[in-house]
PyMOL Python script that loads the backbone (N, CA, C, O; Angstrom):
from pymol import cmd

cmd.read_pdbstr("""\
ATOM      1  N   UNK A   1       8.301  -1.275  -2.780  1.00  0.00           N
ATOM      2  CA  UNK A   1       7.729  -0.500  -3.839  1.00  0.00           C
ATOM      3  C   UNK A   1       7.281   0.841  -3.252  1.00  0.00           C
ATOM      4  O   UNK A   1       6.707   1.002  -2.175  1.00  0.00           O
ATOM      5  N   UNK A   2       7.698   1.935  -4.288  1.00  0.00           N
ATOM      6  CA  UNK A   2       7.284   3.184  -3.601  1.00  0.00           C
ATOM      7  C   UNK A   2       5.703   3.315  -4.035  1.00  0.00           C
ATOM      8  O   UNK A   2       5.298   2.631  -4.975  1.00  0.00           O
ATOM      9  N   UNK A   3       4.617   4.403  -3.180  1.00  0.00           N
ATOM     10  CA  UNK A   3       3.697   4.384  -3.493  1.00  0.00           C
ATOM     11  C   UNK A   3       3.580   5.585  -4.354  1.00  0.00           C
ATOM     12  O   UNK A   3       3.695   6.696  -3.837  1.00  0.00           O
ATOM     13  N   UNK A   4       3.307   5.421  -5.937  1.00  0.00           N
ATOM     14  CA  UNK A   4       3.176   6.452  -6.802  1.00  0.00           C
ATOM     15  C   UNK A   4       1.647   6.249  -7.656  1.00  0.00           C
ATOM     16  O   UNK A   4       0.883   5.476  -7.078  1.00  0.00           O
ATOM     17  N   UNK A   5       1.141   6.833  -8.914  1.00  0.00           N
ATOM     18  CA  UNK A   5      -0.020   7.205  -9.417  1.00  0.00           C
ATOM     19  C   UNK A   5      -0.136   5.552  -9.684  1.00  0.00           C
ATOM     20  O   UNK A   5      -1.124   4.876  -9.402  1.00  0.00           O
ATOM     21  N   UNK A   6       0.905   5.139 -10.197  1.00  0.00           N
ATOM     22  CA  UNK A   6       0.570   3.679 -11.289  1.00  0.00           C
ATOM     23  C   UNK A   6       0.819   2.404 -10.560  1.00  0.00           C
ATOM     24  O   UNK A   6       0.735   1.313 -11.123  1.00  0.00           O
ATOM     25  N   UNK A   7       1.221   2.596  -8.908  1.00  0.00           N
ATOM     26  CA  UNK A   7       1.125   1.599  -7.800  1.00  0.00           C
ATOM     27  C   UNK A   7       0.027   1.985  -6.912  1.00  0.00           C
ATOM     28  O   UNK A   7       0.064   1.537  -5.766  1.00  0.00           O
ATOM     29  N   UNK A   8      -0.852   2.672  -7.224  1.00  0.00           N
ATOM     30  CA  UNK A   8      -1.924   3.265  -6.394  1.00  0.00           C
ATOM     31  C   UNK A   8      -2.782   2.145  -5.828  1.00  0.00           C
ATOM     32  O   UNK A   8      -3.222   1.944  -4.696  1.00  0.00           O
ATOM     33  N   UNK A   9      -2.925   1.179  -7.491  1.00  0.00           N
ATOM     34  CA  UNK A   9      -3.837  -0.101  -7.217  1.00  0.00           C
ATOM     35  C   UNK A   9      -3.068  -0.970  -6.505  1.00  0.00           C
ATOM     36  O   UNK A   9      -3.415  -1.220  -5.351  1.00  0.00           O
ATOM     37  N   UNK A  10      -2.359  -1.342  -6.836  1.00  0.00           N
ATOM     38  CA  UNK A  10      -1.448  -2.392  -6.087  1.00  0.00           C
ATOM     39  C   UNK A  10      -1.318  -2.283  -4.644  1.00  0.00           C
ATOM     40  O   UNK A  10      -1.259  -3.191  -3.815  1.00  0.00           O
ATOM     41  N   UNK A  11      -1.273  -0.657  -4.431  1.00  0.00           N
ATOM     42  CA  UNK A  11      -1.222  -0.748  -2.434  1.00  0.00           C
ATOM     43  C   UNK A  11      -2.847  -0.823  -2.041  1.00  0.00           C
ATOM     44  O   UNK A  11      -3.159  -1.556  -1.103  1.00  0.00           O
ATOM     45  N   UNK A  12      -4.014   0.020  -2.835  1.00  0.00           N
ATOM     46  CA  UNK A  12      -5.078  -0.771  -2.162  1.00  0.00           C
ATOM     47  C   UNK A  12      -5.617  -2.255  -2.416  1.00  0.00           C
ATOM     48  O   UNK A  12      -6.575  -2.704  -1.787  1.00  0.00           O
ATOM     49  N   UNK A  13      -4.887  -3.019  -3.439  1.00  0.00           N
ATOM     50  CA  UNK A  13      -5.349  -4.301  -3.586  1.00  0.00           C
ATOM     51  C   UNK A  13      -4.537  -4.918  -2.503  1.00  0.00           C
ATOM     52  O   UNK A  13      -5.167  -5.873  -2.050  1.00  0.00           O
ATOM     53  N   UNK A  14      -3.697  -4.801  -2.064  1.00  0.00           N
ATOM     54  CA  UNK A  14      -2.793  -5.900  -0.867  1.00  0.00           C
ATOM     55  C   UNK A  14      -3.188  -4.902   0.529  1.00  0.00           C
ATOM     56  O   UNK A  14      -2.851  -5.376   1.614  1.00  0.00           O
ATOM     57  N   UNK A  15      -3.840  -3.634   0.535  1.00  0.00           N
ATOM     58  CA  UNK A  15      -4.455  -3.478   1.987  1.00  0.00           C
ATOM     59  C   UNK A  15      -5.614  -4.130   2.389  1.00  0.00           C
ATOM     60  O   UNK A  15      -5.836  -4.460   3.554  1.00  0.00           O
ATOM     61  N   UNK A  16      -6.701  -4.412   1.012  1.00  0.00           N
ATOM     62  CA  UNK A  16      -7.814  -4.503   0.944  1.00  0.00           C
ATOM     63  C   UNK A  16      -7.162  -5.948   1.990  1.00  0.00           C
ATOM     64  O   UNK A  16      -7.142  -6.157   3.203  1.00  0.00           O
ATOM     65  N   UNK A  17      -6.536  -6.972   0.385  1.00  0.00           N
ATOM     66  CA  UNK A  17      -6.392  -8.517   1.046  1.00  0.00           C
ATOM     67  C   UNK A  17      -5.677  -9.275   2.136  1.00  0.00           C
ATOM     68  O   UNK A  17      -5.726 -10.464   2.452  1.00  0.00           O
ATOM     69  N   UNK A  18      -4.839  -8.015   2.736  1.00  0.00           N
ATOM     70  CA  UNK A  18      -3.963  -8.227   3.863  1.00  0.00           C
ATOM     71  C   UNK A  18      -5.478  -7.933   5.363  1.00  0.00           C
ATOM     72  O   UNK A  18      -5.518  -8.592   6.402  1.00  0.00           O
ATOM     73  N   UNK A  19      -6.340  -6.979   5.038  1.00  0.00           N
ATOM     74  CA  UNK A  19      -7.351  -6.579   5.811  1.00  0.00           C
ATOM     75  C   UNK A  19      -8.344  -8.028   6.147  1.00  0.00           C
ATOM     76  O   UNK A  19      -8.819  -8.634   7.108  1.00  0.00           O
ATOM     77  N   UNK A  20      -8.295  -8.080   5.019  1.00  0.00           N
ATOM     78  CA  UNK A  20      -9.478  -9.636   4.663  1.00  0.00           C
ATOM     79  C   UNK A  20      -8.759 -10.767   5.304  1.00  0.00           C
ATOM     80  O   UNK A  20      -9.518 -11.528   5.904  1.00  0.00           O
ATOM     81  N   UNK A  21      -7.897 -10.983   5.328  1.00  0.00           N
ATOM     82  CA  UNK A  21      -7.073 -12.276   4.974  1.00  0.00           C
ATOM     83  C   UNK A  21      -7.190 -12.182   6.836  1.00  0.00           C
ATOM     84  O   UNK A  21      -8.006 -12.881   7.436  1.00  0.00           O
ATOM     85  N   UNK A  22      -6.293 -11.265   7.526  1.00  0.00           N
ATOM     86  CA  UNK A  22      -6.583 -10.736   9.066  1.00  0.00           C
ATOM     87  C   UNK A  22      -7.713 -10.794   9.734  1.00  0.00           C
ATOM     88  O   UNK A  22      -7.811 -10.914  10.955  1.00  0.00           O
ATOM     89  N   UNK A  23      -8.434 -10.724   9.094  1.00  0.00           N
ATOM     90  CA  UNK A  23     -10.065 -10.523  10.139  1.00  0.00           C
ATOM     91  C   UNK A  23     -10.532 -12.232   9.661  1.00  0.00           C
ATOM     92  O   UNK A  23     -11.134 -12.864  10.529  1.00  0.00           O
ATOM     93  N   UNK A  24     -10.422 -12.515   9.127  1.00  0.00           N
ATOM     94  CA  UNK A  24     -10.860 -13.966   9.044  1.00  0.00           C
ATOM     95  C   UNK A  24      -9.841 -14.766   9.193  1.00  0.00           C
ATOM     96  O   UNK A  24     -10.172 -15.923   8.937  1.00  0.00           O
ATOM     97  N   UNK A  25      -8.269 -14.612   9.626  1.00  0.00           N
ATOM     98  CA  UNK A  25      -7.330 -15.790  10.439  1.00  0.00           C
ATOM     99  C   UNK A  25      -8.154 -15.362  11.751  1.00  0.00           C
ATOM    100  O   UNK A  25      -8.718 -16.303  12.308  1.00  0.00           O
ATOM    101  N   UNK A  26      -8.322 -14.060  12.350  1.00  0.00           N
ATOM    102  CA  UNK A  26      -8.365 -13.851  13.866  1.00  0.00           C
ATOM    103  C   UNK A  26      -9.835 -14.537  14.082  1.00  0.00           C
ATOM    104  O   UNK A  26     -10.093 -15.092  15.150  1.00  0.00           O
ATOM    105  N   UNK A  27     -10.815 -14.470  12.983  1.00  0.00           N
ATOM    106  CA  UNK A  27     -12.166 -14.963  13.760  1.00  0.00           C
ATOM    107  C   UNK A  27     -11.867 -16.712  13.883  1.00  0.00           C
ATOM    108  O   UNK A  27     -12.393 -17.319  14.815  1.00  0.00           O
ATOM    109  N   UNK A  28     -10.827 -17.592  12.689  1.00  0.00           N
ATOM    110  CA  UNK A  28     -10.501 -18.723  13.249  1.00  0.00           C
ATOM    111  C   UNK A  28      -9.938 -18.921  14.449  1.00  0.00           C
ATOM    112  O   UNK A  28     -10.214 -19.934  15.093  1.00  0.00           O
ATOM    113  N   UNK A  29      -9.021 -17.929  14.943  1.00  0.00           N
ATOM    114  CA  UNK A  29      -8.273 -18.202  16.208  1.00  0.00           C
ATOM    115  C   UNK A  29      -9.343 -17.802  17.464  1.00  0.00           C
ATOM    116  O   UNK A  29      -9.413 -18.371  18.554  1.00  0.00           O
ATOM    117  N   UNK A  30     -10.102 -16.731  17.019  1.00  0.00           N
ATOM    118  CA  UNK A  30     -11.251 -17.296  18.557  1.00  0.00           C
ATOM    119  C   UNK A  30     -12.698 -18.357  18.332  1.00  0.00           C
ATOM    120  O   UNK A  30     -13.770 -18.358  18.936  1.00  0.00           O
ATOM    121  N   UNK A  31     -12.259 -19.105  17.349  1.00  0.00           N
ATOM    122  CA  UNK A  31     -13.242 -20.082  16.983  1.00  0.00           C
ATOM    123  C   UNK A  31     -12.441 -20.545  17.862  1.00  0.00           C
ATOM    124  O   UNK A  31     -12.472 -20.240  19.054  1.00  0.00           O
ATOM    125  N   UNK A  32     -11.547 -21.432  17.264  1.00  0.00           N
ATOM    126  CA  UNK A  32     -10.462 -22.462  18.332  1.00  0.00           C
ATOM    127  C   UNK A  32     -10.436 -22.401  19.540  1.00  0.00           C
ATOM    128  O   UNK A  32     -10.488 -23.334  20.341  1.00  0.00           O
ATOM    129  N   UNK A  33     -10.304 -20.651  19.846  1.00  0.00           N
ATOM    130  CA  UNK A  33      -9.837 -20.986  21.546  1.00  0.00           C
ATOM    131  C   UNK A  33     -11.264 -20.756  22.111  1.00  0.00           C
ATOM    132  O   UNK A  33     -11.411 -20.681  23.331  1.00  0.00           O
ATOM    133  N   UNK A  34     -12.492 -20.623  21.132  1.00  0.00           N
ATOM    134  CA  UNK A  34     -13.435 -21.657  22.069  1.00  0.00           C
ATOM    135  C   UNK A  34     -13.793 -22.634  22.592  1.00  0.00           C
ATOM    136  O   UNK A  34     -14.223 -22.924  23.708  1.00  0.00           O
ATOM    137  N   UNK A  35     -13.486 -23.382  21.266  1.00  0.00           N
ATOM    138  CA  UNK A  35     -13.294 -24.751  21.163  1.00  0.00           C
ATOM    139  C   UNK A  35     -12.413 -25.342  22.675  1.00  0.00           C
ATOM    140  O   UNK A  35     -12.879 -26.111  23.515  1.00  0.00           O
ATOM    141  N   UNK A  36     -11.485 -24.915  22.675  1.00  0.00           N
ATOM    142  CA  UNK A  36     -10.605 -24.854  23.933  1.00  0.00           C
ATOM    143  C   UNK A  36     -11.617 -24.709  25.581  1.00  0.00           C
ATOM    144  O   UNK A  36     -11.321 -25.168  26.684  1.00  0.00           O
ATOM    145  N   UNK A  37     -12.698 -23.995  25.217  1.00  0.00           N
ATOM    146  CA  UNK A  37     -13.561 -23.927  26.747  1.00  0.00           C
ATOM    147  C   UNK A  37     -13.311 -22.706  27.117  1.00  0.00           C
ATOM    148  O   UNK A  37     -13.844 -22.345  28.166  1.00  0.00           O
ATOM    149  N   UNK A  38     -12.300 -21.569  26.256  1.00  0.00           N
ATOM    150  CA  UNK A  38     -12.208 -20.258  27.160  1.00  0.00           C
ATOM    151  C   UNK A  38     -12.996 -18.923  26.086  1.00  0.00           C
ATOM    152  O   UNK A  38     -12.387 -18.202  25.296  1.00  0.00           O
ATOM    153  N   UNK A  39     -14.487 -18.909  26.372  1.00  0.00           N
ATOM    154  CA  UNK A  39     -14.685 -17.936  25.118  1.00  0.00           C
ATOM    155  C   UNK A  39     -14.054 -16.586  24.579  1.00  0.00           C
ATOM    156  O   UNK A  39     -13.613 -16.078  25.610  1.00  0.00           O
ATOM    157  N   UNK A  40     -13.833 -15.924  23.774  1.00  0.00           N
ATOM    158  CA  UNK A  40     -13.112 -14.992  23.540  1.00  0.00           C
ATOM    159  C   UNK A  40     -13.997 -14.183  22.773  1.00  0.00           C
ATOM    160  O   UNK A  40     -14.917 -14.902  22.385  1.00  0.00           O
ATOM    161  N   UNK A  41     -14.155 -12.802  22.312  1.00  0.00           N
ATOM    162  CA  UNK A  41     -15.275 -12.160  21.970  1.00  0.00           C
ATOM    163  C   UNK A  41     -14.228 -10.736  21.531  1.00  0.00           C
ATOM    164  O   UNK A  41     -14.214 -10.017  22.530  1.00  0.00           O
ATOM    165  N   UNK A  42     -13.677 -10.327  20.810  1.00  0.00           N
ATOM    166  CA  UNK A  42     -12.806  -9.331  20.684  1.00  0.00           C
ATOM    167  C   UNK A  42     -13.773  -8.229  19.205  1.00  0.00           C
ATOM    168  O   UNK A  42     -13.284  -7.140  18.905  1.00  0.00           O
ATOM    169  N   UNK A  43     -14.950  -8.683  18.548  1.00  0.00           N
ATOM    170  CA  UNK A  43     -15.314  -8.106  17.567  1.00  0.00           C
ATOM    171  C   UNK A  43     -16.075  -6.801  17.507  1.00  0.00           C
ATOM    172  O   UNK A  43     -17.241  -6.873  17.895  1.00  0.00           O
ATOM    173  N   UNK A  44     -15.655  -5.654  17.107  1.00  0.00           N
ATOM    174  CA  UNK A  44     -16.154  -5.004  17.271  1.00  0.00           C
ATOM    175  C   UNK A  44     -17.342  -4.820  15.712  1.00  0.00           C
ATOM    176  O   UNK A  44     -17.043  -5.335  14.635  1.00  0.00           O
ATOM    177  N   UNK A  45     -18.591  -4.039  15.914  1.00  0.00           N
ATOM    178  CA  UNK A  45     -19.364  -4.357  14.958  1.00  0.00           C
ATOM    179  C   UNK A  45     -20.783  -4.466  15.290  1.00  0.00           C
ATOM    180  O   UNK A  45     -21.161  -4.766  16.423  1.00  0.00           O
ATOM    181  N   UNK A  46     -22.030  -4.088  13.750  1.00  0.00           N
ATOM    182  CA  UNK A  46     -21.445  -4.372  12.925  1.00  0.00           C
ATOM    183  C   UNK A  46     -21.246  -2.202  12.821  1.00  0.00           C
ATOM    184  O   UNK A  46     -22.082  -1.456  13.329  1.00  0.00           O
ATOM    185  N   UNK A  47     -20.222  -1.789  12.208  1.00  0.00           N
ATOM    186  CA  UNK A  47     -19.784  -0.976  11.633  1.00  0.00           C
ATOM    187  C   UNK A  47     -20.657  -0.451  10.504  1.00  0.00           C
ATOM    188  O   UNK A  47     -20.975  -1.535  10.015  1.00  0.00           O
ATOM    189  N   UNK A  48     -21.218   0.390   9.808  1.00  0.00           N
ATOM    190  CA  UNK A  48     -21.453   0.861   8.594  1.00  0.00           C
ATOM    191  C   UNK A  48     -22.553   2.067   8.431  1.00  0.00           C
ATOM    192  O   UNK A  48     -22.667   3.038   9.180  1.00  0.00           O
ATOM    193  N   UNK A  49     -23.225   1.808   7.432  1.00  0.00           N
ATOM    194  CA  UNK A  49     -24.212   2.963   6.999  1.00  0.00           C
ATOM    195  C   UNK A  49     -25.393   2.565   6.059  1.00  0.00           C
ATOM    196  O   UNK A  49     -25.025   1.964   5.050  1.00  0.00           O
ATOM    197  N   UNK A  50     -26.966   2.813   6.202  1.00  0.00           N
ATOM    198  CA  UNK A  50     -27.527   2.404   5.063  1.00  0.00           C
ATOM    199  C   UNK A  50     -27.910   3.826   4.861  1.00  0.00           C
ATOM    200  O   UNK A  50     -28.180   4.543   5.825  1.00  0.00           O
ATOM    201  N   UNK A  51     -27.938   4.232   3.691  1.00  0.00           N
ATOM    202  CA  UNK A  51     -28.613   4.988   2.610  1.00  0.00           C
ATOM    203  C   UNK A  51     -29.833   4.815   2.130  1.00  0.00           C
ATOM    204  O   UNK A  51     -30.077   5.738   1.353  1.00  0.00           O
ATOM    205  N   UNK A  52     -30.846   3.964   2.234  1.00  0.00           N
ATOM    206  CA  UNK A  52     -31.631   3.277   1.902  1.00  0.00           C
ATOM    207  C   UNK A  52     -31.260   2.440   0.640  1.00  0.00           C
ATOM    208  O   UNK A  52     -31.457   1.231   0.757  1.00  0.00           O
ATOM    209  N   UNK A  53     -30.826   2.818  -0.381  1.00  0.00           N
ATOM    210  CA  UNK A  53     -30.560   2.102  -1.967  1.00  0.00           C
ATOM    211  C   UNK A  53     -29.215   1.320  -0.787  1.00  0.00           C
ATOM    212  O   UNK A  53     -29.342   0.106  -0.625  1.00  0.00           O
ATOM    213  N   UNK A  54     -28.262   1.874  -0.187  1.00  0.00           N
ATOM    214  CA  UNK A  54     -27.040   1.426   0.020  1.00  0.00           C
ATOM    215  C   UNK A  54     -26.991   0.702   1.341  1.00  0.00           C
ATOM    216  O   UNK A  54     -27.819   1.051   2.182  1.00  0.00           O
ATOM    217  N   UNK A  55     -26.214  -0.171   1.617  1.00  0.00           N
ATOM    218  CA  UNK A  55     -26.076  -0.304   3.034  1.00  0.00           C
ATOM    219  C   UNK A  55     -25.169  -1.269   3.243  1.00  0.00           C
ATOM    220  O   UNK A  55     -25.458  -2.409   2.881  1.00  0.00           O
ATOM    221  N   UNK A  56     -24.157  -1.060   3.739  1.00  0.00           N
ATOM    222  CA  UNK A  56     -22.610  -1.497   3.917  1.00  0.00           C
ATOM    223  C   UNK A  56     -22.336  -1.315   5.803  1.00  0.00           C
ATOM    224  O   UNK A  56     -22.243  -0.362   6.577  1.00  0.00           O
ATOM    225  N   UNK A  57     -22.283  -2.960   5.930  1.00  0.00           N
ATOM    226  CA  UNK A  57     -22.100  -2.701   7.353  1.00  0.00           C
ATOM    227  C   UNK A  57     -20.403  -3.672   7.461  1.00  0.00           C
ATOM    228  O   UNK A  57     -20.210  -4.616   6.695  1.00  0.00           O
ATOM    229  N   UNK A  58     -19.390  -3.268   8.446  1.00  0.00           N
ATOM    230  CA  UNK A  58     -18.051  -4.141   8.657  1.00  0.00           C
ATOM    231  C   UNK A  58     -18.462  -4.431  10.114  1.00  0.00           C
ATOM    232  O   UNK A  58     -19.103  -3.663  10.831  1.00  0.00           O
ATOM    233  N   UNK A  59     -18.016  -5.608  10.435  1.00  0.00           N
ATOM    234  CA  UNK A  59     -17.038  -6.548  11.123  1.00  0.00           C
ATOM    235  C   UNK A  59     -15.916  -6.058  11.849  1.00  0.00           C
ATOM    236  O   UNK A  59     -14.993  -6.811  11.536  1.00  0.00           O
ATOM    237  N   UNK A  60     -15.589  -5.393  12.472  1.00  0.00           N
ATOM    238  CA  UNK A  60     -14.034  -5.698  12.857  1.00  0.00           C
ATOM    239  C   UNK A  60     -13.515  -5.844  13.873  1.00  0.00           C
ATOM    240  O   UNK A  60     -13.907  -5.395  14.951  1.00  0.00           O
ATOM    241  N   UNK A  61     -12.211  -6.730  13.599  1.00  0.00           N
ATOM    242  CA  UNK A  61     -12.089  -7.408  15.182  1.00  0.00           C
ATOM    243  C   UNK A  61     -10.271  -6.657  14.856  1.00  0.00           C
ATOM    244  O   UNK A  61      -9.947  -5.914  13.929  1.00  0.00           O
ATOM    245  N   UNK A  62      -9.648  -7.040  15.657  1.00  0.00           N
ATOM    246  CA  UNK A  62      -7.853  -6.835  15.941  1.00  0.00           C
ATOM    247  C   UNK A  62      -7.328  -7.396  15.008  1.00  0.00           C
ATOM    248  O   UNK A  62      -6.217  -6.920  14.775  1.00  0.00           O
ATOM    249  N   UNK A  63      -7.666  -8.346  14.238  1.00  0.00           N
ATOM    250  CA  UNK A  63      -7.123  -8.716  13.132  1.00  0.00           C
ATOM    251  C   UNK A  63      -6.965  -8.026  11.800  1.00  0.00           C
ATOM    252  O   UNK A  63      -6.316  -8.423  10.832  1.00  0.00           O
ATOM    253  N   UNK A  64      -7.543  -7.126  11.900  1.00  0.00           N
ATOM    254  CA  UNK A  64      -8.429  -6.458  10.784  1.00  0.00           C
ATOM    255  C   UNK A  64      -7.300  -5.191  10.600  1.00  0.00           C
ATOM    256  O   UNK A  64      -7.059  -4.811   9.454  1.00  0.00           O
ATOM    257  N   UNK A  65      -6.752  -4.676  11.529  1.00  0.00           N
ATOM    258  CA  UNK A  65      -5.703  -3.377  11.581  1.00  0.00           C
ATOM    259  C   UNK A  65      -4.390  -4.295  10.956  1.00  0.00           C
ATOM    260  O   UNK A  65      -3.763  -4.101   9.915  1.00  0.00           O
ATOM    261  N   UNK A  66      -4.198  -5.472  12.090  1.00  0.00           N
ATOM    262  CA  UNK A  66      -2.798  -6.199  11.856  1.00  0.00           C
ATOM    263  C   UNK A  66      -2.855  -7.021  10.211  1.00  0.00           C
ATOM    264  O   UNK A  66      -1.854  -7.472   9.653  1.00  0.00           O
ATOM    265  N   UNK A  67      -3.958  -7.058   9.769  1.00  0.00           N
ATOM    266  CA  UNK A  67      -3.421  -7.600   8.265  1.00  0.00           C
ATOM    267  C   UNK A  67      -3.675  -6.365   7.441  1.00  0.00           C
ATOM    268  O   UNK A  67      -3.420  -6.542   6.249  1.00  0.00           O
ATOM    269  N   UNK A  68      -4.141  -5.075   7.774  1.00  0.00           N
ATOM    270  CA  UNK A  68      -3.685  -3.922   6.889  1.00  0.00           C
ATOM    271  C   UNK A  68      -1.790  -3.428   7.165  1.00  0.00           C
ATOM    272  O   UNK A  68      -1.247  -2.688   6.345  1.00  0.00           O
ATOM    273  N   UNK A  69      -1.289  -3.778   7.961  1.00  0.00           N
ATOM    274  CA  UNK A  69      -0.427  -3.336   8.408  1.00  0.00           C
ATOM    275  C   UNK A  69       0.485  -4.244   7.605  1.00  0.00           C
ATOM    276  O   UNK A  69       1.439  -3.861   6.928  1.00  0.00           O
ATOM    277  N   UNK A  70      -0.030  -5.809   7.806  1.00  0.00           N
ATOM    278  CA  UNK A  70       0.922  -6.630   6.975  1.00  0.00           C
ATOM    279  C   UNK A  70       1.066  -6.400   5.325  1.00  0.00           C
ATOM    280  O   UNK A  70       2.008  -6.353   4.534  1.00  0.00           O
ATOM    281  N   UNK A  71      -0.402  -6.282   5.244  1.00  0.00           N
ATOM    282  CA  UNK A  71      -0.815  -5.680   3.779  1.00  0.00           C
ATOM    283  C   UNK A  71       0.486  -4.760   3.290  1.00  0.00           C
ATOM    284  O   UNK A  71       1.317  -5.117   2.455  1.00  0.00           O
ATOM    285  N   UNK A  72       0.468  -3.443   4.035  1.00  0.00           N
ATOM    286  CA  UNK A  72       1.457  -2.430   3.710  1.00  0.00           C
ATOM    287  C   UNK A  72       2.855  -2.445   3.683  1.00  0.00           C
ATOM    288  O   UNK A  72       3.574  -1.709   3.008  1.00  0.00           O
ATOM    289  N   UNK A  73       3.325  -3.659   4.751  1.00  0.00           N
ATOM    290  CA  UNK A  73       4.629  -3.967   5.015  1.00  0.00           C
ATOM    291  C   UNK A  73       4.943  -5.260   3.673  1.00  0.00           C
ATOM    292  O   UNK A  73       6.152  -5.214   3.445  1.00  0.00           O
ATOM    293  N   UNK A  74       4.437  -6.064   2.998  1.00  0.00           N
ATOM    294  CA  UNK A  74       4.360  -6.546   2.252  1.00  0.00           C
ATOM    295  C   UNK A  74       4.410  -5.502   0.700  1.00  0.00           C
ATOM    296  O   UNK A  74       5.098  -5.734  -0.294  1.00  0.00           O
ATOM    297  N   UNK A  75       3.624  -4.546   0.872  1.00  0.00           N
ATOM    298  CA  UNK A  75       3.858  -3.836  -0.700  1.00  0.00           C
ATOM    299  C   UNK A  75       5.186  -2.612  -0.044  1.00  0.00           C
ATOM    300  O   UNK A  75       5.302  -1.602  -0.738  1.00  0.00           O
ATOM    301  N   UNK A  76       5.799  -2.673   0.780  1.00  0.00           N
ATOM    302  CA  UNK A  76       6.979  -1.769   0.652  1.00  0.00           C
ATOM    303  C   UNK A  76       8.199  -2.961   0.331  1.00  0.00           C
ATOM    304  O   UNK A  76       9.181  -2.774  -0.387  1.00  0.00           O
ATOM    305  N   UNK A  77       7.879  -4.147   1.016  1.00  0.00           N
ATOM    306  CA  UNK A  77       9.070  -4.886   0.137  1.00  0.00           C
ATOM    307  C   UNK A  77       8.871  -5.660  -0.732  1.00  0.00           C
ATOM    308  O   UNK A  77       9.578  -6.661  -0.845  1.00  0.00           O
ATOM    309  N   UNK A  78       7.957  -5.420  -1.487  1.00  0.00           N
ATOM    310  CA  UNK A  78       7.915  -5.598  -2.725  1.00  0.00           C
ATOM    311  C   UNK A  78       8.440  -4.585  -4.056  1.00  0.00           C
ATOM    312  O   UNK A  78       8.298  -4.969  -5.217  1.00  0.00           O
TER     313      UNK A  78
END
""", "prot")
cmd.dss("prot")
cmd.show_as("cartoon", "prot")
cmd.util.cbc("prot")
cmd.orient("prot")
């Protein structure tokens, strides 16, 4: 799908959930390979800003780029 005015939503709804979906497979996979006995710690964070009324902090680990990426590679072949 090309990205035009009336696919605008569609590419940030599958970056948003390709983003999401990535950062929470990767925090299972260094759950596990703790579990395993070898700790792993790759998160960077927390990320954000308060405003006082506002305050939005992210999470992000390597997973987090690679499911925007899938995100995007998913809405071009679509």
């Amino acid at each position: 799908m090309k990205l035009t005015k009336r696919t605008r939503g569609h590419f940030i709804l599958l970056l948003f959930l390709g983003i999401l979906a990535g950062t929470m497979i990767w925090e299972l996979l260094e759950r596990f390979i703790a579990l395993s006995g070898h700790p792993l710690d790759l998160t960077v964070g927390p990320l954000g800003f308060d405003a006082g009324v506002l305050e939005v902090w992210l999470s992000l680990n390597p997973g987090s780029p690679l499911g925007g990426i899938a995100g995007y590679l998913l809405f071009r072949r679509v």
